[in-house]
C-alpha positions as CSV (number, residue, x, y, z in Angstrom):
1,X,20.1,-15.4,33.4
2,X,22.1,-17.5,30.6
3,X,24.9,-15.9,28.9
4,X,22.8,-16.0,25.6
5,X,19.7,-14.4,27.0
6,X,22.0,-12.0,28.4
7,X,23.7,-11.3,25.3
8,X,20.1,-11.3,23.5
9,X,18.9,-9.1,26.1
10,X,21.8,-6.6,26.3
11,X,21.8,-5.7,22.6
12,X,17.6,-5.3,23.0
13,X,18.5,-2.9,25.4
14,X,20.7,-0.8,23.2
15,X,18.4,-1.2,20.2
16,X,15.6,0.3,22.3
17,X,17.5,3.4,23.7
18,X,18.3,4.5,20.3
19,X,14.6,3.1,18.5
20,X,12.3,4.5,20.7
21,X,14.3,7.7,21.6
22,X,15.1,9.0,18.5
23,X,17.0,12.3,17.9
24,X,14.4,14.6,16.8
25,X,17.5,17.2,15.6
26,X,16.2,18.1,11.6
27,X,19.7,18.0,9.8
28,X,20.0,14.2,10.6
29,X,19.2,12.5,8.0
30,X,18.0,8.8,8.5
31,X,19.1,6.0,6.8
32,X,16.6,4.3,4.0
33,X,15.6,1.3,6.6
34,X,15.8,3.3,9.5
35,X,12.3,3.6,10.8
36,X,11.1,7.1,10.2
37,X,9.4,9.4,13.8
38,X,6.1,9.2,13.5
39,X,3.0,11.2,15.7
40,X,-0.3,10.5,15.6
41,X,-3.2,13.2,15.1
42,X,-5.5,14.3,18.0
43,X,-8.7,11.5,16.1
44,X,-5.8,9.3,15.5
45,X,-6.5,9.3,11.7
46,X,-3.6,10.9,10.6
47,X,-0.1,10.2,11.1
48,X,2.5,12.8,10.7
49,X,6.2,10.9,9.5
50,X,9.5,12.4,9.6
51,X,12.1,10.9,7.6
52,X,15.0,12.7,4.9
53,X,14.7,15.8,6.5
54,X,10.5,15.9,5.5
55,X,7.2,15.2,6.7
56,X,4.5,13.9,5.4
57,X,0.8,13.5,6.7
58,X,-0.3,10.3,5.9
59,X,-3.9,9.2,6.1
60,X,-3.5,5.2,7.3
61,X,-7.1,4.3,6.3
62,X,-7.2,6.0,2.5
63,X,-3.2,5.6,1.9
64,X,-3.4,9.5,1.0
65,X,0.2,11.2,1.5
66,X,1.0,14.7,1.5
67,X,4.3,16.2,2.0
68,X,4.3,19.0,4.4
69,X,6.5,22.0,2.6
70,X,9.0,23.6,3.8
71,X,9.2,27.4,4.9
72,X,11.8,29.8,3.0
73,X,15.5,28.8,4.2
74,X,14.6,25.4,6.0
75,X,16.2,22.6,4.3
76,X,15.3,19.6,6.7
77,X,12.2,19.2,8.9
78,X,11.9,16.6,11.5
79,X,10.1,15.9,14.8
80,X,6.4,16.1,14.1
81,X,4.1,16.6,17.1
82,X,0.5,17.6,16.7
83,X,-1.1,20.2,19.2
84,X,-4.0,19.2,21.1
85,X,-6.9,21.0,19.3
86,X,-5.8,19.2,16.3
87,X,-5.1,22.4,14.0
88,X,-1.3,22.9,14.4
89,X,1.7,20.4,13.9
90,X,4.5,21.7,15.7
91,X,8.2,20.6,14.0
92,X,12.2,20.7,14.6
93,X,13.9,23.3,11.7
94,X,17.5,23.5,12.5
95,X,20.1,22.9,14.6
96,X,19.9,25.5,17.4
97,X,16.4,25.3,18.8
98,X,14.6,26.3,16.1
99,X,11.1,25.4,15.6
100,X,8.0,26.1,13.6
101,X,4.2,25.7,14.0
102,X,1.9,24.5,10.6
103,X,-1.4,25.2,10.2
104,X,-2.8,21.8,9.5
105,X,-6.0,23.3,7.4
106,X,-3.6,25.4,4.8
107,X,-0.4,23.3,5.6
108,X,2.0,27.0,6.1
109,X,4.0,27.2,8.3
110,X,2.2,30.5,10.8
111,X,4.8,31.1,13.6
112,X,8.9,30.1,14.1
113,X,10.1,29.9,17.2
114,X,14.0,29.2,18.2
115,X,14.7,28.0,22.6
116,X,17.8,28.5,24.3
117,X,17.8,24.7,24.0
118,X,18.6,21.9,21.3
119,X,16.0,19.4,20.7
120,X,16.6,15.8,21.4
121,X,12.9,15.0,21.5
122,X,9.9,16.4,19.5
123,X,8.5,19.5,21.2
124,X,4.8,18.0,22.9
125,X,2.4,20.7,23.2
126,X,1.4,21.4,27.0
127,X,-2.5,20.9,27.1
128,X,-3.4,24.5,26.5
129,X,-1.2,24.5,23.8
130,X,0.3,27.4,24.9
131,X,4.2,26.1,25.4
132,X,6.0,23.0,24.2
133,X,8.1,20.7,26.4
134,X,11.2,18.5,25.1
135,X,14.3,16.1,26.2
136,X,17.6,18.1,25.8
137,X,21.4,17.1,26.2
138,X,24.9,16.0,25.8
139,X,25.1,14.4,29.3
140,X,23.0,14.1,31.3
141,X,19.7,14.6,29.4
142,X,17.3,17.1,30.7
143,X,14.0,18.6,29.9
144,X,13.1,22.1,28.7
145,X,9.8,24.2,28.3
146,X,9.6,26.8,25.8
147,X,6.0,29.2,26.6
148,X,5.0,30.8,22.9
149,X,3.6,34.0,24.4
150,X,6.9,34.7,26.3
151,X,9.3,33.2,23.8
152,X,11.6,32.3,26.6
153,X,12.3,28.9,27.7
154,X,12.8,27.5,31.4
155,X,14.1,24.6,32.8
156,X,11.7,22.3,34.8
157,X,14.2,19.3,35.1
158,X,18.1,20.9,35.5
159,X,21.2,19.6,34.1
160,X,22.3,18.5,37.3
161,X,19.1,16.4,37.8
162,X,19.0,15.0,34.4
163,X,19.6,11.8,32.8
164,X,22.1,8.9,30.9
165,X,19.1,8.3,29.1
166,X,15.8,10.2,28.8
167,X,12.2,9.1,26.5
168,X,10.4,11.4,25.0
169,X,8.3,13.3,27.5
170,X,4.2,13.9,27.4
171,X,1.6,15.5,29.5
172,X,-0.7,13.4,31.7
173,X,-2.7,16.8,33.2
174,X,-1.7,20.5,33.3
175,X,2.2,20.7,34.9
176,X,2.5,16.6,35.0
177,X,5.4,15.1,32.7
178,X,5.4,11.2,32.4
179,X,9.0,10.2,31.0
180,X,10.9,7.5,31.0
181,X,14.7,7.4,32.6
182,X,18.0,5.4,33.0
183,X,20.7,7.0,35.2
184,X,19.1,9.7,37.4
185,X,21.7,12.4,38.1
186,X,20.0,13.5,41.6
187,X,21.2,10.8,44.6
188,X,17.8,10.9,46.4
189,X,15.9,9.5,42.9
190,X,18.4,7.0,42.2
191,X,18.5,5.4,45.6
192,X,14.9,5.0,45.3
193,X,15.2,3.5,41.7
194,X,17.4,1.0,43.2
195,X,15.2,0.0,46.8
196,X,13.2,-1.5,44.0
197,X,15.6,-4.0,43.3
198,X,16.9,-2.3,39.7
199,X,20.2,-1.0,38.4
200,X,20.2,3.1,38.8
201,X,21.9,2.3,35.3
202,X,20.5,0.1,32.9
203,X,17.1,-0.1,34.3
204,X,14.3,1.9,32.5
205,X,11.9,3.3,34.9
206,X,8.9,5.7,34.2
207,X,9.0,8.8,36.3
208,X,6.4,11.6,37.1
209,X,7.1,15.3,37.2
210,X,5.6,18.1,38.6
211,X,6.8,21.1,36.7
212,X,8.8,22.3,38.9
213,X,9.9,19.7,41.4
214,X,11.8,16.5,41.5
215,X,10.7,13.4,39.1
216,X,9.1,10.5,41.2
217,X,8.7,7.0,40.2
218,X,5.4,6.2,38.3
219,X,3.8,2.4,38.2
220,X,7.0,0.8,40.3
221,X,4.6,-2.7,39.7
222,X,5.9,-2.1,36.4
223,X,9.5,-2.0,37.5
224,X,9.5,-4.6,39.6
225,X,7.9,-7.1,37.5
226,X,10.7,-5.8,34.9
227,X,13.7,-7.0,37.3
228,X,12.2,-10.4,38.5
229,X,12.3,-11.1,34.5
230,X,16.2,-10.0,33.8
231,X,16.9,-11.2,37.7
232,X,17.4,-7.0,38.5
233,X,19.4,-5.8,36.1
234,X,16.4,-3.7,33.8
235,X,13.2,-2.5,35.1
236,X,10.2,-0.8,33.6
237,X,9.0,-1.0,30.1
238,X,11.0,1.8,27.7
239,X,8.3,3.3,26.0
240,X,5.1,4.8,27.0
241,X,2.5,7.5,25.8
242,X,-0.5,9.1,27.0
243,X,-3.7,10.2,26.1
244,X,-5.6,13.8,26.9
245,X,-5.1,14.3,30.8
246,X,-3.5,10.7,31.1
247,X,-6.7,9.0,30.8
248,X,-5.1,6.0,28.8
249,X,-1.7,5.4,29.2
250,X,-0.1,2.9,27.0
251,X,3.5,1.4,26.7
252,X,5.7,-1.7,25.4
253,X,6.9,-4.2,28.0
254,X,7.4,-8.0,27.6
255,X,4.7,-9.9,26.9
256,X,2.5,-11.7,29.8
257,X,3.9,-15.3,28.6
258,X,7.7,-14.0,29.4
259,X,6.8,-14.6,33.4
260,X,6.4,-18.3,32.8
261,X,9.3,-18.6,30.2
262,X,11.9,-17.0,32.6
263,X,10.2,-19.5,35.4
264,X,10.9,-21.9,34.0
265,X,14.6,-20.8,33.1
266,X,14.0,-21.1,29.4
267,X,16.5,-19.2,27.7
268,X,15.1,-17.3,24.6
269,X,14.7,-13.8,23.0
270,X,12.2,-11.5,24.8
271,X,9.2,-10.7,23.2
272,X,7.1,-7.7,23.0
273,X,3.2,-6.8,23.4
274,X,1.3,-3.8,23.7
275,X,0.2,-2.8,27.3
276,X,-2.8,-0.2,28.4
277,X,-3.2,1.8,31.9
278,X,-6.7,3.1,32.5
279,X,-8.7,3.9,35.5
280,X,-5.9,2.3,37.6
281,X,-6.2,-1.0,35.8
282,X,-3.4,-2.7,33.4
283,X,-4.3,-5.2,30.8
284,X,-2.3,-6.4,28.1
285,X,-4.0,-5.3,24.6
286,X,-2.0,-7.6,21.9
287,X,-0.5,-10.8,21.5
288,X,2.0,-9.8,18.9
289,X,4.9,-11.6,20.9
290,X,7.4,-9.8,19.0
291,X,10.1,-6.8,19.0
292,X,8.3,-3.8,19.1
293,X,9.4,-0.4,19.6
294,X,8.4,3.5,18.8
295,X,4.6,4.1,20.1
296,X,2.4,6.8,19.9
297,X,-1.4,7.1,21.1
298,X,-4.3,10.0,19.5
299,X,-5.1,12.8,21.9
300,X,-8.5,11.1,22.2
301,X,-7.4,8.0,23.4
302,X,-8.8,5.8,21.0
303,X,-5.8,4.9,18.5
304,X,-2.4,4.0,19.1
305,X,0.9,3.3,16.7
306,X,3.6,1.2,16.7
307,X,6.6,-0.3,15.0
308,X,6.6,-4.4,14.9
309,X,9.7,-6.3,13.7
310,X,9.2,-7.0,10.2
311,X,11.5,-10.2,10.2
312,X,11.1,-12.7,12.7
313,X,14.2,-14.1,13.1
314,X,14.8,-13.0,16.9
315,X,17.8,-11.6,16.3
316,X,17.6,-8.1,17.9
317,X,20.0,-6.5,14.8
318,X,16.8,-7.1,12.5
319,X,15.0,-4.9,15.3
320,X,15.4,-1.5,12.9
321,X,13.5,-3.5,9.4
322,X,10.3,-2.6,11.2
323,X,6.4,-2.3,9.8
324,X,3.9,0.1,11.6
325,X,1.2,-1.5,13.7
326,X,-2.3,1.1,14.3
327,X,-4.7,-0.2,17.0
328,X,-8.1,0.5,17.4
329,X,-8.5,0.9,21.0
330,X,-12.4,0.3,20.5
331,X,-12.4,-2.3,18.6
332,X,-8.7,-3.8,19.1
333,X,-8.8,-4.1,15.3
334,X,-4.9,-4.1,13.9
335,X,-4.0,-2.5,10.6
336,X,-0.9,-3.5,9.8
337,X,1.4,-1.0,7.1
338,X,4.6,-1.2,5.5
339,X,5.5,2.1,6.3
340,X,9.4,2.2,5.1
341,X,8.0,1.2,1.6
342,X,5.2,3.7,1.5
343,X,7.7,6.0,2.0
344,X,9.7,5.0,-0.2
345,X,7.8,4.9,-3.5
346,X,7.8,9.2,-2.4
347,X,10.3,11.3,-4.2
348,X,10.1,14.0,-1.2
349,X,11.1,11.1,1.0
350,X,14.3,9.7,-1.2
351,X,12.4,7.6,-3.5
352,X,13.0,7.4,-6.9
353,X,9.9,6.6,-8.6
354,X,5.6,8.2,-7.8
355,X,3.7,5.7,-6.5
Protein backbone atom coordinates (compact mmCIF):
# COMPACT_ATOMS: atom_id res chain seq x y z
CA UNK A 1 0.00 0.00 0.00
CA UNK A 2 1.35 3.65 -0.93
CA UNK A 3 1.90 6.06 1.93
CA UNK A 4 -0.99 8.20 0.44
CA UNK A 5 -3.52 5.42 0.23
CA UNK A 6 -2.46 4.63 3.60
CA UNK A 7 -2.89 7.95 4.85
CA UNK A 8 -6.32 8.17 2.90
CA UNK A 9 -7.24 4.96 4.19
CA UNK A 10 -6.26 5.45 7.92
CA UNK A 11 -8.31 8.62 8.47
CA UNK A 12 -11.45 6.57 6.54
CA UNK A 13 -11.01 4.26 9.20
CA UNK A 14 -11.32 6.68 12.01
CA UNK A 15 -14.09 8.60 10.22
CA UNK A 16 -16.11 5.27 10.10
CA UNK A 17 -15.59 4.25 13.82
CA UNK A 18 -17.08 7.42 14.93
CA UNK A 19 -19.91 7.81 11.74
CA UNK A 20 -21.38 4.73 11.76
CA UNK A 21 -21.14 4.03 15.62
CA UNK A 22 -22.57 6.95 16.96
CA UNK A 23 -23.00 7.67 20.69
CA UNK A 24 -26.59 7.15 21.25
CA UNK A 25 -26.08 9.03 24.94
CA UNK A 26 -29.31 11.92 24.79
CA UNK A 27 -27.38 14.91 26.43
CA UNK A 28 -24.87 14.97 23.47
CA UNK A 29 -25.71 17.40 21.44
CA UNK A 30 -24.50 17.16 17.81
CA UNK A 31 -23.01 19.63 15.89
CA UNK A 32 -25.20 21.47 13.00
CA UNK A 33 -23.37 19.27 10.05
CA UNK A 34 -22.93 16.36 12.02
CA UNK A 35 -25.11 13.79 10.43
CA UNK A 36 -28.03 13.26 12.71
CA UNK A 37 -29.02 8.92 13.95
CA UNK A 38 -31.48 7.92 11.98
CA UNK A 39 -33.86 4.41 12.14
CA UNK A 40 -36.02 3.32 9.78
CA UNK A 41 -39.74 2.12 10.47
CA UNK A 42 -40.85 -1.59 10.26
CA UNK A 43 -42.62 -0.63 6.17
CA UNK A 44 -39.57 1.41 5.76
CA UNK A 45 -41.74 4.61 5.26
CA UNK A 46 -40.88 6.47 8.05
CA UNK A 47 -37.66 7.43 9.32
CA UNK A 48 -37.25 8.39 12.96
CA UNK A 49 -34.03 11.25 13.26
CA UNK A 50 -32.23 12.16 16.23
CA UNK A 51 -30.39 15.31 16.25
CA UNK A 52 -30.27 18.47 19.26
CA UNK A 53 -31.41 16.38 21.77
CA UNK A 54 -35.02 15.63 19.57
CA UNK A 55 -36.60 13.33 17.20
CA UNK A 56 -38.52 13.77 14.61
CA UNK A 57 -40.56 11.17 12.32
CA UNK A 58 -40.04 12.10 9.02
CA UNK A 59 -42.16 10.66 6.21
CA UNK A 60 -39.30 10.50 3.15
CA UNK A 61 -41.92 10.15 0.35
CA UNK A 62 -44.49 13.30 1.51
CA UNK A 63 -41.61 15.43 3.32
CA UNK A 64 -44.08 15.45 6.40
CA UNK A 65 -42.03 16.10 9.78
CA UNK A 66 -43.24 15.77 13.17
CA UNK A 67 -41.30 16.31 16.30
CA UNK A 68 -41.69 13.65 18.72
CA UNK A 69 -42.40 15.51 22.34
CA UNK A 70 -40.76 15.14 25.15
CA UNK A 71 -42.08 13.48 28.47
CA UNK A 72 -42.16 15.80 31.72
CA UNK A 73 -38.43 16.33 32.98
CA UNK A 74 -36.53 14.99 29.81
CA UNK A 75 -34.61 17.64 28.19
CA UNK A 76 -32.77 15.73 25.31
CA UNK A 77 -33.97 12.54 23.39
CA UNK A 78 -31.72 10.59 21.26
CA UNK A 79 -31.28 7.04 19.85
CA UNK A 80 -34.50 6.22 17.99
CA UNK A 81 -35.13 2.51 17.35
CA UNK A 82 -38.60 1.26 16.26
CA UNK A 83 -40.04 -2.06 17.72
CA UNK A 84 -40.89 -4.72 15.46
CA UNK A 85 -44.69 -4.54 15.27
CA UNK A 86 -44.21 -1.08 14.18
CA UNK A 87 -46.34 0.63 17.07
CA UNK A 88 -43.60 1.64 19.62
CA UNK A 89 -40.28 3.79 19.05
CA UNK A 90 -38.11 2.96 21.80
CA UNK A 91 -35.47 6.18 22.73
CA UNK A 92 -32.33 7.19 25.01
CA UNK A 93 -33.56 10.01 27.95
CA UNK A 94 -30.66 10.62 30.06
CA UNK A 95 -27.49 9.81 31.12
CA UNK A 96 -27.71 6.73 33.38
CA UNK A 97 -29.62 4.14 31.40
CA UNK A 98 -32.71 5.67 31.09
CA UNK A 99 -35.06 5.01 28.42
CA UNK A 100 -38.61 5.45 27.25
CA UNK A 101 -41.01 3.69 24.88
CA UNK A 102 -43.60 6.01 22.41
CA UNK A 103 -46.63 4.99 21.26
CA UNK A 104 -46.24 5.74 17.63
CA UNK A 105 -50.31 6.08 17.05
CA UNK A 106 -50.72 9.00 19.87
CA UNK A 107 -46.88 9.88 19.88
CA UNK A 108 -46.78 9.69 24.34
CA UNK A 109 -44.43 8.40 25.74
CA UNK A 110 -46.37 4.82 27.68
CA UNK A 111 -43.56 3.26 29.70
CA UNK A 112 -39.72 4.55 31.13
CA UNK A 113 -37.42 2.30 31.81
CA UNK A 114 -33.70 3.01 33.39
CA UNK A 115 -30.69 -0.42 32.95
CA UNK A 116 -27.88 -0.87 35.15
CA UNK A 117 -26.07 0.09 31.91
CA UNK A 118 -25.25 3.39 29.86
CA UNK A 119 -26.19 3.41 26.37
CA UNK A 120 -23.63 3.63 23.69
CA UNK A 121 -25.93 2.24 21.00
CA UNK A 122 -29.72 2.62 20.46
CA UNK A 123 -31.61 -0.04 22.43
CA UNK A 124 -32.94 -2.70 19.25
CA UNK A 125 -35.94 -4.41 20.31
CA UNK A 126 -35.41 -8.35 20.49
CA UNK A 127 -38.08 -9.86 18.03
CA UNK A 128 -40.71 -10.37 20.52
CA UNK A 129 -40.27 -7.03 21.54
CA UNK A 130 -40.13 -8.01 24.86
CA UNK A 131 -36.40 -6.74 25.90
CA UNK A 132 -34.00 -4.36 24.14
CA UNK A 133 -30.29 -5.05 23.48
CA UNK A 134 -27.36 -2.29 23.23
CA UNK A 135 -23.40 -1.63 23.00
CA UNK A 136 -22.13 -0.30 26.34
CA UNK A 137 -18.66 0.98 27.62
CA UNK A 138 -15.62 2.88 28.49
CA UNK A 139 -13.15 0.07 27.44
CA UNK A 140 -13.73 -2.47 26.28
CA UNK A 141 -17.29 -2.13 24.76
CA UNK A 142 -19.72 -4.73 25.65
CA UNK A 143 -23.32 -5.51 25.17
CA UNK A 144 -26.32 -5.44 27.52
CA UNK A 145 -30.00 -6.76 27.44
CA UNK A 146 -32.51 -5.13 29.40
CA UNK A 147 -36.08 -7.66 29.60
CA UNK A 148 -39.24 -5.05 30.16
CA UNK A 149 -41.20 -7.49 32.15
CA UNK A 150 -38.35 -8.05 34.67
CA UNK A 151 -36.86 -4.57 34.57
CA UNK A 152 -33.46 -6.01 35.13
CA UNK A 153 -30.78 -6.11 32.71
CA UNK A 154 -28.09 -9.02 32.08
CA UNK A 155 -25.10 -9.21 30.34
CA UNK A 156 -24.79 -11.57 27.32
CA UNK A 157 -21.30 -10.25 26.13
CA UNK A 158 -19.05 -9.47 29.55
CA UNK A 159 -16.67 -6.72 30.01
CA UNK A 160 -13.93 -8.98 29.91
CA UNK A 161 -14.97 -10.24 26.46
CA UNK A 162 -15.84 -7.01 25.05
CA UNK A 163 -14.43 -4.73 22.59
CA UNK A 164 -11.93 -1.50 21.40
CA UNK A 165 -14.66 -0.95 19.15
CA UNK A 166 -18.18 -2.28 18.95
CA UNK A 167 -21.30 -1.42 15.90
CA UNK A 168 -24.42 -1.20 16.82
CA UNK A 169 -25.85 -4.62 17.44
CA UNK A 170 -29.36 -6.27 15.75
CA UNK A 171 -31.21 -9.49 15.80
CA UNK A 172 -30.90 -11.87 12.92
CA UNK A 173 -33.46 -14.67 14.80
CA UNK A 174 -34.56 -15.08 18.47
CA UNK A 175 -31.13 -15.05 20.83
CA UNK A 176 -28.70 -14.27 17.55
CA UNK A 177 -26.84 -10.75 17.69
CA UNK A 178 -24.94 -9.82 14.44
CA UNK A 179 -22.36 -6.89 15.45
CA UNK A 180 -19.55 -5.68 14.13
CA UNK A 181 -16.00 -5.59 16.21
CA UNK A 182 -12.32 -4.30 16.39
CA UNK A 183 -10.15 -5.55 19.25
CA UNK A 184 -11.78 -8.63 20.76
CA UNK A 185 -10.85 -8.79 24.50
CA UNK A 186 -11.24 -12.81 24.73
CA UNK A 187 -7.73 -14.52 23.26
CA UNK A 188 -9.47 -17.46 21.63
CA UNK A 189 -11.76 -14.88 19.23
CA UNK A 190 -8.91 -12.81 18.46
CA UNK A 191 -6.55 -15.52 17.29
CA UNK A 192 -9.20 -16.59 15.04
CA UNK A 193 -9.72 -12.94 13.75
CA UNK A 194 -6.17 -12.96 12.84
CA UNK A 195 -5.77 -16.88 11.05
CA UNK A 196 -7.73 -14.83 8.60
CA UNK A 197 -4.95 -12.78 7.73
CA UNK A 198 -6.41 -9.42 9.66
CA UNK A 199 -5.10 -7.13 12.46
CA UNK A 200 -7.04 -8.26 15.87
CA UNK A 201 -6.79 -4.31 15.98
CA UNK A 202 -7.78 -2.30 13.24
CA UNK A 203 -9.67 -4.83 11.33
CA UNK A 204 -13.53 -4.69 11.37
CA UNK A 205 -15.00 -8.07 11.44
CA UNK A 206 -18.79 -8.99 11.78
CA UNK A 207 -19.35 -11.50 14.55
CA UNK A 208 -22.40 -13.72 15.51
CA UNK A 209 -23.66 -14.14 19.05
CA UNK A 210 -25.64 -16.54 20.74
CA UNK A 211 -27.06 -14.92 23.78
CA UNK A 212 -25.19 -16.37 25.96
CA UNK A 213 -22.09 -17.73 24.53
CA UNK A 214 -18.94 -16.50 22.80
CA UNK A 215 -19.21 -14.13 19.53
CA UNK A 216 -18.02 -16.17 16.35
CA UNK A 217 -16.99 -14.71 13.13
CA UNK A 218 -19.85 -14.18 10.55
CA UNK A 219 -19.20 -14.03 6.47
CA UNK A 220 -15.06 -14.34 6.97
CA UNK A 221 -15.32 -14.11 2.75
CA UNK A 222 -16.15 -10.71 3.72
CA UNK A 223 -13.02 -10.39 5.82
CA UNK A 224 -10.84 -11.73 3.76
CA UNK A 225 -11.58 -9.98 0.70
CA UNK A 226 -11.29 -6.82 3.05
CA UNK A 227 -7.45 -7.56 3.85
CA UNK A 228 -6.30 -8.64 0.25
CA UNK A 229 -7.53 -4.83 -0.52
CA UNK A 230 -5.53 -2.88 2.39
CA UNK A 231 -2.72 -5.89 2.09
CA UNK A 232 -4.09 -7.26 5.86
CA UNK A 233 -4.29 -4.51 7.87
CA UNK A 234 -8.54 -4.02 7.86
CA UNK A 235 -11.02 -6.62 7.21
CA UNK A 236 -14.82 -6.75 6.97
CA UNK A 237 -17.05 -4.08 5.96
CA UNK A 238 -17.98 -1.64 9.24
CA UNK A 239 -21.44 -1.38 8.93
CA UNK A 240 -24.20 -3.83 8.58
CA UNK A 241 -28.04 -4.23 9.34
CA UNK A 242 -30.62 -6.85 9.15
CA UNK A 243 -33.88 -7.48 8.35
CA UNK A 244 -36.87 -9.60 10.40
CA UNK A 245 -35.00 -13.01 11.26
CA UNK A 246 -31.88 -12.00 9.18
CA UNK A 247 -33.55 -12.59 5.95
CA UNK A 248 -31.69 -9.60 4.21
CA UNK A 249 -28.70 -8.56 5.55
CA UNK A 250 -27.12 -5.48 4.14
CA UNK A 251 -23.86 -3.57 4.83
CA UNK A 252 -21.19 -0.97 3.30
CA UNK A 253 -17.82 -2.38 2.02
CA UNK A 254 -15.79 -1.12 -0.94
CA UNK A 255 -17.09 -1.14 -4.03
CA UNK A 256 -16.58 -4.33 -6.54
CA UNK A 257 -14.28 -2.02 -8.89
CA UNK A 258 -11.73 -1.52 -5.74
CA UNK A 259 -10.43 -5.38 -6.47
CA UNK A 260 -9.02 -4.26 -9.82
CA UNK A 261 -7.81 -0.68 -8.71
CA UNK A 262 -5.67 -2.19 -5.85
CA UNK A 263 -4.52 -4.95 -8.67
CA UNK A 264 -3.33 -2.91 -10.34
CA UNK A 265 -1.55 -0.90 -7.52
CA UNK A 266 -3.37 2.26 -8.33
CA UNK A 267 -3.24 4.45 -5.51
CA UNK A 268 -6.60 6.29 -4.81
CA UNK A 269 -9.32 6.95 -2.18
CA UNK A 270 -11.66 3.96 -1.47
CA UNK A 271 -14.94 4.05 -2.55
CA UNK A 272 -18.10 2.82 -1.11
CA UNK A 273 -21.26 0.82 -2.42
CA UNK A 274 -24.13 -0.77 -0.93
CA UNK A 275 -23.93 -4.64 -0.46
CA UNK A 276 -27.02 -7.24 0.19
CA UNK A 277 -26.87 -10.96 1.86
CA UNK A 278 -29.85 -13.10 1.09
CA UNK A 279 -30.43 -16.70 0.84
CA UNK A 280 -26.66 -17.26 1.19
CA UNK A 281 -25.95 -15.11 -1.85
CA UNK A 282 -24.07 -11.53 -1.99
CA UNK A 283 -24.57 -9.06 -4.69
CA UNK A 284 -23.63 -5.65 -4.76
CA UNK A 285 -26.92 -3.36 -5.02
CA UNK A 286 -25.40 0.30 -6.02
CA UNK A 287 -22.86 1.84 -7.94
CA UNK A 288 -22.64 4.97 -5.89
CA UNK A 289 -18.66 4.68 -5.70
CA UNK A 290 -18.54 7.03 -3.00
CA UNK A 291 -18.06 7.42 1.01
CA UNK A 292 -20.84 6.11 2.56
CA UNK A 293 -21.53 5.52 6.03
CA UNK A 294 -24.62 5.04 8.74
CA UNK A 295 -27.26 2.34 7.30
CA UNK A 296 -30.28 1.14 8.34
CA UNK A 297 -32.76 -1.45 6.69
CA UNK A 298 -37.06 -1.67 7.45
CA UNK A 299 -38.10 -4.73 9.44
CA UNK A 300 -39.61 -5.95 6.24
CA UNK A 301 -36.69 -6.05 4.30
CA UNK A 302 -37.72 -4.00 1.58
CA UNK A 303 -36.08 -0.43 2.28
CA UNK A 304 -32.76 0.54 3.40
CA UNK A 305 -31.01 4.06 4.41
CA UNK A 306 -27.91 5.54 4.14
CA UNK A 307 -25.67 8.52 4.40
CA UNK A 308 -23.56 9.39 0.91
CA UNK A 309 -20.82 11.98 0.92
CA UNK A 310 -22.34 15.14 -0.16
CA UNK A 311 -19.05 16.61 -1.64
CA UNK A 312 -16.98 14.65 -3.76
CA UNK A 313 -13.76 15.81 -3.28
CA UNK A 314 -12.31 12.38 -1.81
CA UNK A 315 -11.04 13.83 0.96
CA UNK A 316 -12.23 11.67 3.84
CA UNK A 317 -12.52 15.09 6.30
CA UNK A 318 -15.62 15.99 3.94
CA UNK A 319 -16.92 12.39 5.06
CA UNK A 320 -19.29 14.05 7.96
CA UNK A 321 -21.23 16.84 5.10
CA UNK A 322 -23.28 13.79 4.20
CA UNK A 323 -27.02 13.49 2.28
CA UNK A 324 -29.32 10.45 3.05
CA UNK A 325 -29.62 7.83 0.41
CA UNK A 326 -33.33 5.43 0.71
CA UNK A 327 -33.30 2.27 -1.53
CA UNK A 328 -36.01 0.48 -2.76
CA UNK A 329 -34.97 -3.05 -2.45
CA UNK A 330 -37.79 -3.95 -4.99
CA UNK A 331 -37.25 -1.74 -7.33
CA UNK A 332 -33.59 -0.53 -6.55
CA UNK A 333 -35.10 2.96 -7.14
CA UNK A 334 -32.81 5.71 -5.04
CA UNK A 335 -34.33 8.79 -3.44
CA UNK A 336 -31.88 10.84 -2.67
CA UNK A 337 -32.56 13.76 0.56
CA UNK A 338 -30.72 16.44 1.96
CA UNK A 339 -31.39 15.49 5.24
CA UNK A 340 -29.06 18.07 7.37
CA UNK A 341 -31.10 20.90 5.53
CA UNK A 342 -34.46 19.45 6.17
CA UNK A 343 -33.61 19.46 9.51
CA UNK A 344 -32.49 22.43 9.63
CA UNK A 345 -35.30 24.67 8.28
CA UNK A 346 -37.03 22.93 12.03
CA UNK A 347 -36.97 25.10 15.01
CA UNK A 348 -37.25 21.81 17.30
CA UNK A 349 -34.07 20.74 15.54
CA UNK A 350 -31.93 24.31 15.90
CA UNK A 351 -33.25 26.02 12.97
CA UNK A 352 -34.16 29.38 13.01
CA UNK A 353 -36.81 29.77 10.57
CA UNK A 354 -40.43 27.12 9.66
CA UNK A 355 -40.13 25.67 6.60
Amino acid sequence: MRMREFLIYGATILIAVLGTHPTANAQRTQAANQFPDFALSTDGGLLAVSREGSIGLLDWRTDKLVILPRPPGVGSMGGPSFSPDGRSLAAVVGHDGEFAIFDLATLQATQSHKSDCWFRSSPIFQPDGNAVLFSTGGFPKYLCLYDFSKRTTSIPLKREDGFYVLGEPMFVEHGKVLFVGIGPRNSSVASAVESLGVSKTSAFVPYHLELGGMPEIAYPELVRRGARLTRGMAGGPASFAASRNGERVVFIDRSLTEEDRVGREKAGRFRYDLFMIEGGGTRQVTRLEAYLAHLAISYDGNTVAFGIQSKSTGEPSDAQRLDLVVVDLRTNELTRIDLIARLDAEPGFGGKSPR
